[in-house]
N, C-alpha and C positions, 0 to 999 in steps of 0.2 A: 193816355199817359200812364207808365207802366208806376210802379211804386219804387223802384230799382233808377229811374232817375228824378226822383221828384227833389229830392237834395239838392240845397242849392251850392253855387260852387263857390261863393266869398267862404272869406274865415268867418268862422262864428265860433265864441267863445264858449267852451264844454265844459262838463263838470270830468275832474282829472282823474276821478276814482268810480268806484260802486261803492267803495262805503262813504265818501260824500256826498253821490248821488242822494240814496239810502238817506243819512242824516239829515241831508237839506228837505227832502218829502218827511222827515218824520217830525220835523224844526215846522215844516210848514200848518199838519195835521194836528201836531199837539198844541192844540192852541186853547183860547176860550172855551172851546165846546167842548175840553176833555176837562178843563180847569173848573170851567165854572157851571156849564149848563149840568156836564154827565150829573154831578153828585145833586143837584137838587130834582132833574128829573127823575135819577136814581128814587130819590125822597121822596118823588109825588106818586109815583107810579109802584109803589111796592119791594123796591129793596131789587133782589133777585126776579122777581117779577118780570121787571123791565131788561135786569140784564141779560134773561134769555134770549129772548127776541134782537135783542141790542146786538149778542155775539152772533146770530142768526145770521143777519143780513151783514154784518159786518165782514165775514166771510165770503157770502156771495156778492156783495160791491167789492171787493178788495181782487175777488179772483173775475169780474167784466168791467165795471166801468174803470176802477183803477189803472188792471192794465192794457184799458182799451187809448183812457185819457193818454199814458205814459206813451203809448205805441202810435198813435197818433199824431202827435208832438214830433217822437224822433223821425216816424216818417218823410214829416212836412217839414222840419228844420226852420218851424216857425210857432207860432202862438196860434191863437183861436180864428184869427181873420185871416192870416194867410192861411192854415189847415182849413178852415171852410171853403175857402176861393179855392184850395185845390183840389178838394175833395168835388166841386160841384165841375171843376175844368174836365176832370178823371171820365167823370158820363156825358160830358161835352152840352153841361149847362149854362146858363146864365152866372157869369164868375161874378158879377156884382150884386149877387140871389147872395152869394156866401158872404159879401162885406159885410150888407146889412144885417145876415144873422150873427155873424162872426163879431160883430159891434156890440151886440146884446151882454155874451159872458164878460166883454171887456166891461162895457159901465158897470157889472155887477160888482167885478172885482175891484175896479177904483171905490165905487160906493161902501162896500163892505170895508176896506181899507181907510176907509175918511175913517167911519166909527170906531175902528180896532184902532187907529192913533189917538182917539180919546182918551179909548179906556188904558194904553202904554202909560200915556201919561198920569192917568190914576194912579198905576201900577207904581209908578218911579216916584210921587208923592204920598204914598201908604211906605214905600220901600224907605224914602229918608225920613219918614215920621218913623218908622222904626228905630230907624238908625239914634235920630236925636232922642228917641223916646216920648215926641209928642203925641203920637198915635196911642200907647197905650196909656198917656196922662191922659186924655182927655175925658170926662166923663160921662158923655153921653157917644157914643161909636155912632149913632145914626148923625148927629150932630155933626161931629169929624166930617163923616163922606158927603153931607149935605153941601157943608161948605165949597166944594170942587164938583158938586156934580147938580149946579145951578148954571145959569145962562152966564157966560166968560168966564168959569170959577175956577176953570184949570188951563189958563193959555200958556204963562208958564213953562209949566208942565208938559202940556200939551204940546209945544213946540219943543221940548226936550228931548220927549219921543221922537218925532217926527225927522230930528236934525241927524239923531243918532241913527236911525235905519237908515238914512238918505245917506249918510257917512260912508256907512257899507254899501250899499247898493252903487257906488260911486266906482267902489273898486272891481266892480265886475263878476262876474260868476263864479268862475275858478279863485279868484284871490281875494274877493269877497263875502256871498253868498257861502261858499263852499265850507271855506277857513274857519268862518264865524260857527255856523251847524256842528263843526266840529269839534270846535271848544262849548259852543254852549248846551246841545244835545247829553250830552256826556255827563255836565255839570248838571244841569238840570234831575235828569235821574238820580246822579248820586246824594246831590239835596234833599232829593223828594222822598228818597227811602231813607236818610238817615231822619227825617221827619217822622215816619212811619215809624220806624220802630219808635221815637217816645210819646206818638200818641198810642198806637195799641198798647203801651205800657199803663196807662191812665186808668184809674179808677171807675170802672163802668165805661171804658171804652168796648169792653166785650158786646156790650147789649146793642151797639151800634154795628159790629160785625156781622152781629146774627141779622141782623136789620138789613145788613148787606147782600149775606150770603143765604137766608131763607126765606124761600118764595110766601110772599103771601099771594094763595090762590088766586085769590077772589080777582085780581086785577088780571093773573092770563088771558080771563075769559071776557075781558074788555077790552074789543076793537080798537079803544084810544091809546091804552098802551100799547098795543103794536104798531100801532101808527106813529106814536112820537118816535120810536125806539127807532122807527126804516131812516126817520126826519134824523134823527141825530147821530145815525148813523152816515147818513150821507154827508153830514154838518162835518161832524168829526172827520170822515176820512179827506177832506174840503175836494168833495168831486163838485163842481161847478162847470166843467168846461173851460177851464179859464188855467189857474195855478197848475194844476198838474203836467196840460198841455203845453204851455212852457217851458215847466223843468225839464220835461220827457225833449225838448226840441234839441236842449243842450246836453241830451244824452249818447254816449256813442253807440254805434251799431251793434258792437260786439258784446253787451250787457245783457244778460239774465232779465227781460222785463217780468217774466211773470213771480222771480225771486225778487226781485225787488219791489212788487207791491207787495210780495208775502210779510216780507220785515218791516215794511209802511205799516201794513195793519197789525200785526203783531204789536211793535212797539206803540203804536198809537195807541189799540186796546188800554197794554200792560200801563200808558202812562193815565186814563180816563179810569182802569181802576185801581192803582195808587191815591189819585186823586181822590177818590170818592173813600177809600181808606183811612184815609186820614180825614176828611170834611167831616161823612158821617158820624166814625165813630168818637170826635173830638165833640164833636158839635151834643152826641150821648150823654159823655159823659160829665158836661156840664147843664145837663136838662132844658137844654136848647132845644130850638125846634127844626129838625133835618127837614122839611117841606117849606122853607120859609122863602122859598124862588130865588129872584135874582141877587136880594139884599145878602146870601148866605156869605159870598166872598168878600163884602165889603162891609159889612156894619155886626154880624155874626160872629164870624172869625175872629174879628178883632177882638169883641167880648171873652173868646175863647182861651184866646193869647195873653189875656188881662189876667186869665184865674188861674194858667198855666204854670208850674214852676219852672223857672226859666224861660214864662213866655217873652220874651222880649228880643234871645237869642233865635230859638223858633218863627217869631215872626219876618226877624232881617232876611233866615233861611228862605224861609217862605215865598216871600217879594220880591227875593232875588230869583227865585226858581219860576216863580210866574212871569216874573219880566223878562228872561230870556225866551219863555215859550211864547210871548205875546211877540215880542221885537221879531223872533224868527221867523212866526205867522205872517206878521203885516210886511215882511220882506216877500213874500213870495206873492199876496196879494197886488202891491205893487209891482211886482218885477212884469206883472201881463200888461197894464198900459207902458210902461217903458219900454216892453218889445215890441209894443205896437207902434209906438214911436220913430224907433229904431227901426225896425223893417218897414210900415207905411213911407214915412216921411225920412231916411236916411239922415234922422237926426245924430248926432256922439250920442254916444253912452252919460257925460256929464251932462249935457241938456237937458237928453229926457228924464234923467233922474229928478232935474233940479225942477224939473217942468210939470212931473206928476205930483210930486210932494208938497209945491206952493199950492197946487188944487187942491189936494187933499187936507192941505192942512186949513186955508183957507175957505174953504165947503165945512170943513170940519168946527172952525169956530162957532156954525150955528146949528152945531147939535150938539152942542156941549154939556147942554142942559139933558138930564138925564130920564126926563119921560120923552123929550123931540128925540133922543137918541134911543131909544128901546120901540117908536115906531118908526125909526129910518133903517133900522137893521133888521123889525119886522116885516118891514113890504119887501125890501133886497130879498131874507131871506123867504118871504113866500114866492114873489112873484117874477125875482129877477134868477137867482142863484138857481135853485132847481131847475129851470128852463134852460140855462145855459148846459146845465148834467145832461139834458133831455135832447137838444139841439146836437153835442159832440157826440151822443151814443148814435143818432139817427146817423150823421153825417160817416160817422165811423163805419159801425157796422152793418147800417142800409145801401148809405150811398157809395160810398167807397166798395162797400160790400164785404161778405166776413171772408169770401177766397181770399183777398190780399188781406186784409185785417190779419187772420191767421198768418199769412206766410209774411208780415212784417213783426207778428208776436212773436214767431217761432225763430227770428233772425237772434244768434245768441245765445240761445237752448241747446241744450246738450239732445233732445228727445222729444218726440212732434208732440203736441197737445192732445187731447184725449177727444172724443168726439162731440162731448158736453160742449166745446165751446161755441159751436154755432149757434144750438139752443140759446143756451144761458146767457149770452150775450147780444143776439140780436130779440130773442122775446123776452124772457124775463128780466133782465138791465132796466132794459126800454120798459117795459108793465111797471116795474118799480117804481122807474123815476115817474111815470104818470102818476103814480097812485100818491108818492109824496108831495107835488104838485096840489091835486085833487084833494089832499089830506089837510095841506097847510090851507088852503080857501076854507076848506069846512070849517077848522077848528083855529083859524086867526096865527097860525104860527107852528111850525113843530120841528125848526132847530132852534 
């Protein structure tokens, strides 16, 4: 089966642009892990440290698995389980070899999607405690977040998020997905930098920059900050096997793939270090502690916004700019069991929506509780998520093989790819994802 008819012939609903395309992958990447993980691993690992290594790898995933995931997807004009089944039909294998692993990055991504609906709904109850102002009454911030991130404490909540992604996701690709990245992408950045300029305004917010921007040695030369940095670099740009293969399926032939993972990771970067701009050096200059893990965004912050003038207006900004990059993320996480839906089972588009999201939210009531939910998104992301990156790069550029891989990258390009890319993407991609795999078992986690 050549690659030239692997396309299937119903209509299938497209993204209508490249720069929707573009937004909806950068809606999907910017998510938790540039919001919340970048600036505290930032914290633990050294400042600039860690973001060597970080911009390193983030460059070489962004230029194999990125636009192996994206080219993959539009190949197959399908998700993870039908690009596996075709990928294994191609060398005239066992097609039901590719269900079963094609099965695999789908659970990850429903799974990873139960918990990012949680934390939405944190998100949209930090956001109207802004709003009323009870967030920064309160007087103990660990207190506040205690109360919701206990066993039922945010259903609520939680179903608030849930209802409003499913909302969108209702409307489809193009008039939903698309639409939404559009307006919210946008919005997002322009909140985030008008953030940025009044915390670098702040009093001793300098000493959190140089914190940012100068390397302390001593952690280069420790294999665990290179290893978190590859971990959250994969995290960040969400190479899973799963979301990207997706989008890339609703993409049309005549698009720049290798340009549009370039502006995927460009703006991802640009929005994991705004992030860490503002956390760290906010976090400075009220002699907080920038290493204080996952509590930084939720009980931290708030502290911050308490002692801030005009924190109150800053924090609405704030919670609004994290809830759209969360909403965006958990739409693309879902959107992989809904196409699997959809093409497995020839369900509508409103079923599967309405089908994934009662599970998700339903699974989700019992990890509401915030340490069952910090070890449901740690075993996804050790032992399911990376394996799915692992499983699409083999499928891609082994099985499939990097001749056509290339000649379905190069479909769109003004000018053939350079000879790097069979290296880089059939052994180094591939060694990567092993190594983060092997990395996150050693060390219990490292998106």
């Amino acid at each position: 089966m050549s690659n030239k008819n692997i396309a299937k012939e119903e209509s299938r609903d497209t993204f209508s642009s490249k720069v929707g395309f573009i937004l909806a992958c950068i809606g999907s990447a910017v998510g938790m892990g540039n919001i919340w993980m970048f600036p505290y691993r930032t914290g633990q690992f050294g400042g600039a440290a860690f973001l060597i290594p970080y911009l390193l790898f983030v460059g070489i995933l962004g230029y194999t698995g990125l636009i192996g995931e994206f080219s993959f997807g539009r190949m197959t004009q399908t998700g993870p389980i039908g690009s596996f089944e075709k990928a294994m039909e191609m060398k005239n294998k066992n097609k039901k070899i590719g269900t079963v692993l094609g099965i695999i990055p789908v659970i990850g991504a429903l799974g990873i999607a139960t918990g990012y609906a949680v934390v939405v709904g944190w998100f949209i109850k930090f956001l109207f405690g802004a709003l009323n102002g009870s967030m920064l009454a309160a007087p103990d911030s660990g207190a506040y977040f205690g109360e919701i991130a206990g066993s039922f404490g945010s259903v609520g909540w939680h179903l608030a998020g849930i209802t409003i992604t499913s909302l969108i996701l209702i409307l489809g690709v193009s008039n939903g997905i698309e639409k939404v990245n559009k307006v919210m992408m946008p919005i997002f950045f322009i909140l985030f930098l008008v953030i940025l300029v009044r915390v670098v305004s702040l009093e001793g917010a300098i000493e959190g920059i140089k914190y940012m921007l100068i390397p302390r040695w001593e952690f280069i030369s420790n294999p665990k900050t290179w290893i978190y940095a590859l971990g959250q670099a994969f995290f960040s740009l969400s190479l899973a096997g799963s979301g990207m293969v997706v989008y890339g399926s609703y993409l049309k032939r005549d698009i720049d793939v290798p340009s549009c993972a370039r502006n995927t990771a460009i703006f991802d970067t640009l929005s994991a270090l705004i992030a860490g701009l503002i956390i760290i050096p906010a976090v400075f200059a009220f002699n907080l502690d920038p290493t204080a893990g996952p509590p930084l965004l939720f009980i931290t912050l708030p502290m911050v916004f308490k002692q801030m003038p005009a924190g109150n207006l800053f924090a609405i900004l704030f919670f609004i700019s994290v809830l759209f990059a969360s909403i965006t993320s958990l739409m693309n996480l879902l959107e992989v069991p809904i196409e699997a839906l959809q093409n497995k089972f020839k369900l509508s588009r409103k079923v599967s929506v309405i089908s994934v999201c009662s599970v998700a939210f339903f699974v989700g009531l019992f990890v509401e509780n915030g340490d069952v939910l910090g070890t449901w998104m740690d075993v996804l992301s050790i032992y399911v998520i990376p394996v799915g990156a692992l499983l699409a790069g083999i499928m891609f550029f082994w099985v499939v093989g990097t001749k056509i891989a290339r000649s379905e990258v190069e479909s769109g390009i003004s000018k053939p790819l350079g000879k790097w890319f069979e290296p880089m993407t059939k052994y180094v991609f591939v060694t990567l994802t092993i190594v983060v795999i092997i990395g996150g078992i050693i060390f219990g986690g490292i998106g």
